[in-house]
N, C-alpha and C positions, 0 to 999 in steps of 0.2 A: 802068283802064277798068272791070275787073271790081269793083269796090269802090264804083266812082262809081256803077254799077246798084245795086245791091244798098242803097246810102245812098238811093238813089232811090227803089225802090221798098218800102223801109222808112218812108221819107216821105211818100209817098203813101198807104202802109197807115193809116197813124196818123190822116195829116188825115181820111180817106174813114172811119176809125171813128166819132172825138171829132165831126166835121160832123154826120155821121148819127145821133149821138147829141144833138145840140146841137140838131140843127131837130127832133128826132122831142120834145125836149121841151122847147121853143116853142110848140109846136103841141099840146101837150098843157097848157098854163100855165094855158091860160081854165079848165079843166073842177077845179081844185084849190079847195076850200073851207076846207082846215084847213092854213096851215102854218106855219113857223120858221123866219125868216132871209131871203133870197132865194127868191122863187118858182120862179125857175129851177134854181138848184143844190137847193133842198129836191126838186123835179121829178126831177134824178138823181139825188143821191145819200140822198134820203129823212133819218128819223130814227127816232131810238128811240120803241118804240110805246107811248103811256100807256093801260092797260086796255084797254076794246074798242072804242079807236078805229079808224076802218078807214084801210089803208094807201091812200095815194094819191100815195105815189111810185113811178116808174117802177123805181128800186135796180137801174142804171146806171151805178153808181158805179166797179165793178172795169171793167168794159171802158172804159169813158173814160178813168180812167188810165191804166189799158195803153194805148189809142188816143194817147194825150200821150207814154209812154214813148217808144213805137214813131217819133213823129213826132221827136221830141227826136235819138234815137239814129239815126236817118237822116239828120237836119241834121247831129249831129256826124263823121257820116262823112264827108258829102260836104264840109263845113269841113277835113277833116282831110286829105282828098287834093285838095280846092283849093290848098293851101297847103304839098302835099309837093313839095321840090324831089327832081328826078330828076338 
């Protein structure tokens, strides 16, 4: 039971980051005039700056990760004591 918390609330950390990062730059998408790739993920995770271009990515790139690690490793817990027999 104490495991099944703890997957829990490691899963819920993750999505409630990577979410909050995911709408926060959505909602930032309209106001980009320069970018490379996806407007969304250039929105997080930005790119390498050519001369005195100005930055207009959020470089949200480490906590969204970690927001995906954290949700990842909570599902695999709670997979892991779904499935433990006692």
């Amino acid at each position: 039971m104490k495991k099944t918390f703890i997957g829990g609330i490691l899963m819920f950390t993750g999505a409630l980051i990577s979410l909050a990062i995911l709408i926060t730059a959505a909602l930032y998408v309209p106001q980009i005039t320069a970018w490379r790739g996806s407007k969304l993920w250039y929105a997080i995770f930005g790119a390498e700056q050519f001369g005195n271009e100005a930055a207009q990515s959020l470089s949200l790139g480490f906590p969204f990760v970690l927001g995906v690690i954290l949700f990842v490793l909570g599902l695999v817990v709670l997979i892991l004591e779904y499935f433990k027999k006692e």
